[in-house]
C-alpha positions in Angstrom: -55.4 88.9 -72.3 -53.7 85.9 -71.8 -56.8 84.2 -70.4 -58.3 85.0 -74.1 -56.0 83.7 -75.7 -55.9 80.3 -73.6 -59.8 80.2 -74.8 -59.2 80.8 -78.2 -56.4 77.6 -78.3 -58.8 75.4 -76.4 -61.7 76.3 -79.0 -59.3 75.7 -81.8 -58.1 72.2 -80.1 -62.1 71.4 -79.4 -62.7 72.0 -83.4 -59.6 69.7 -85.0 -60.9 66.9 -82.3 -63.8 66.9 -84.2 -62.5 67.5 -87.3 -60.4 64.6 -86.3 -63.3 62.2 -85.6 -65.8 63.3 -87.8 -63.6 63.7 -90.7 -63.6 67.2 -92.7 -64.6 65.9 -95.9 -67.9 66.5 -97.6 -69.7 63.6 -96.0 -69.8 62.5 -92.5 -71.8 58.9 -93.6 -72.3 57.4 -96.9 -73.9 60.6 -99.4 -75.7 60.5 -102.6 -73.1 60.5 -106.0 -75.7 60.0 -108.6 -77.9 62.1 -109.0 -79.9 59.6 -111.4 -80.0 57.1 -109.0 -81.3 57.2 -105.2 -78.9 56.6 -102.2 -79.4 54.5 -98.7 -77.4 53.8 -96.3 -77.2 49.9 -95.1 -77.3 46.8 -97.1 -79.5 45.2 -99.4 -78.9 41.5 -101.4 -82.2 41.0 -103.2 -85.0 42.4 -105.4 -87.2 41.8 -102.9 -85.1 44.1 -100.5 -86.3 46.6 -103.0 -89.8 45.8 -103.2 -89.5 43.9 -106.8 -90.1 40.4 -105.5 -91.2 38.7 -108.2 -88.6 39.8 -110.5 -85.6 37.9 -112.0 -82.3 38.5 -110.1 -78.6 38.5 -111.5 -75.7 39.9 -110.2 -72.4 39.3 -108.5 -69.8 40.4 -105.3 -67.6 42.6 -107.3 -67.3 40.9 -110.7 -69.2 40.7 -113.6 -72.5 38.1 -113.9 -74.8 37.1 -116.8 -77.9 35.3 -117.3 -79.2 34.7 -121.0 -80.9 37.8 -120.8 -79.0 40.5 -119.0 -75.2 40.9 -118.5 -73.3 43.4 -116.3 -69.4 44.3 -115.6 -67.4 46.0 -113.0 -64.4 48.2 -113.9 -62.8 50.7 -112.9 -65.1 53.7 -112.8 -64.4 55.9 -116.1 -67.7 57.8 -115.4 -68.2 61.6 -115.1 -68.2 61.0 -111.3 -64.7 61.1 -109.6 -63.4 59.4 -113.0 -60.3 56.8 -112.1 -62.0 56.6 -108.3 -63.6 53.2 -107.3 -65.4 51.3 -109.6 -68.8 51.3 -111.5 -70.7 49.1 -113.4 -72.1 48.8 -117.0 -75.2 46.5 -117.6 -76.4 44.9 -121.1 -79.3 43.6 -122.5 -79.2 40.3 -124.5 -83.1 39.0 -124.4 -85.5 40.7 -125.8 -88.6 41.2 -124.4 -87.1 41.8 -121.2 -88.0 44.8 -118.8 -85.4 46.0 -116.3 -87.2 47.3 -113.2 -84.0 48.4 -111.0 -80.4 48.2 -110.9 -78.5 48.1 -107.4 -74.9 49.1 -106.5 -73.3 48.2 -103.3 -70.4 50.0 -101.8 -68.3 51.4 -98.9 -71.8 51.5 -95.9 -74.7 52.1 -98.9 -76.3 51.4 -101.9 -77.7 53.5 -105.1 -81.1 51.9 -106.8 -81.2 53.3 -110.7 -84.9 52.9 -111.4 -85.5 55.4 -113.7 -86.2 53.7 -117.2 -84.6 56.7 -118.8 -81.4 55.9 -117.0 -82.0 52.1 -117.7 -81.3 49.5 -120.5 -82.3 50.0 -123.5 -82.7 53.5 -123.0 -79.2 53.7 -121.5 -76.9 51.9 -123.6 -73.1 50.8 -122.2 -71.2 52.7 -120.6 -74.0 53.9 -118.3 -71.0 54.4 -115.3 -73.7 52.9 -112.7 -71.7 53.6 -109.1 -72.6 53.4 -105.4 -72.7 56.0 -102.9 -69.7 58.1 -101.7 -67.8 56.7 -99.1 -67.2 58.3 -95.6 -64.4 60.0 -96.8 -66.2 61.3 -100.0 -64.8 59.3 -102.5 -66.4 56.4 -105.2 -65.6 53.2 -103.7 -65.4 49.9 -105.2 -68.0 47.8 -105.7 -68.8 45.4 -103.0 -71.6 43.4 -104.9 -74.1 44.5 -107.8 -77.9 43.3 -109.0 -80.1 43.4 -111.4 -83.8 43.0 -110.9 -86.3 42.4 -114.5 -89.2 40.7 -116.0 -90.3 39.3 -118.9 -92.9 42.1 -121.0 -93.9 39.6 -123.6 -95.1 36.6 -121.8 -98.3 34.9 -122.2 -101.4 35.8 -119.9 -101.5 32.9 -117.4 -104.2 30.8 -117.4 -107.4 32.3 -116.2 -105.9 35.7 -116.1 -108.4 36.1 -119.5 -111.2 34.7 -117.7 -114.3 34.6 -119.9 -112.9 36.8 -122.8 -110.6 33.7 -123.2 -113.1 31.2 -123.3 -115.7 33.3 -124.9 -113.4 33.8 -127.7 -112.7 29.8 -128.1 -116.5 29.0 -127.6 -117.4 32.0 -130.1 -115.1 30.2 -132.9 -116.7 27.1 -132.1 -119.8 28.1 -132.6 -119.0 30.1 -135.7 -117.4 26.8 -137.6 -120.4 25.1 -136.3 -122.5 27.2 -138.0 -120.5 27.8 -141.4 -120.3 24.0 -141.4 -123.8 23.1 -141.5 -124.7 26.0 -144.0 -122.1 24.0 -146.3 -123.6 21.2 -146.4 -127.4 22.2 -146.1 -128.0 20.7 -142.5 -130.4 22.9 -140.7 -128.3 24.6 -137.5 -129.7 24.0 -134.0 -127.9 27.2 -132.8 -129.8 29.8 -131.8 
């Protein structure tokens, strides 16, 4: 009997030393807290660290940034998420034209990507309570650094991306005014 209950306490003292190392709370690394937004766990500083490249990049470590076009700002988080816990941020839109393809939230040992346009500007208006990962202890942390990655939907087609429509349609008019021209004033056209 004793000898039972000497391997009962030394099961009990084999569970609270991992308790005690691998914490009890509800995540032993960095865990999803958004459940619009997709978690990782490491680093990442650039667009292109998200496959978006060729996008336009703003952000900031911890504070709020701007460019003309797209403004965001850390505060504490008021979100539905652990509200008063860490921080989150809230991203504007002050171009127009302007397409944003992901937003990226850095915090405690991960990051959440929001690229779901539904969850995005305009769709999303401020406060969109944009927050990283849970920490190791299961909390919101602060932000560590924040960015946004867009484009421009308006802009012009670059040269050559119309290939011959472009200069079909030029040569087209040309030959139209041509034509309309010489009918005006009674010349006989040489077009065919």
């Amino acid at each position: 009997m004793v000898r039972a209950r000497v391997r009962i306490l030394m099961a009990a003292v084999a569970v609270a030393g991992i308790v005690a190392v691998f914490g009890a709370g509800p995540a032993f690394a960095d865990s999803p807290s958004d459940s619009r937004s997709t978690a990782q766990n490491g680093n990442v500083t650039t667009c292109s660290g998200v496959n978006l490249g060729t996008d336009t990049q703003v952000g900031a470590d911890s504070g709020g940034a701007s460019d003309s076009n797209v403004a965001g700002l850390v505060k504490p988080n008021g979100g539905p998420v652990q509200r008063g816990q860490g921080q989150e941020l809230d991203v504007s839109l002050s171009g127009s034209d302007i397409v944003i393809d992901a937003i990226v939230v850095k915090g405690g040992n991960g990051y959440n990507t929001y690229s779901n346009p539904a969850y995005l500007p305009p769709a999303a208006q401020p406060d969109q309570h944009y927050i990283s990962p849970y920490n190791n202890g299961g909390n919101v942390p602060d932000i560590s650094h924040w960015f946004v990655c867009y484009h421009a939907s308006g802009t012009a087609l670059p040269v050559g991306a119309a290939g011959g429509i472009g200069l079909g349609v030029v040569a087209g008019a040309a030959l139209a005014l041509s034509l309309a021209r010489h009918r005006r004033e009674g010349e006989p056209s040489t077009a065919a």
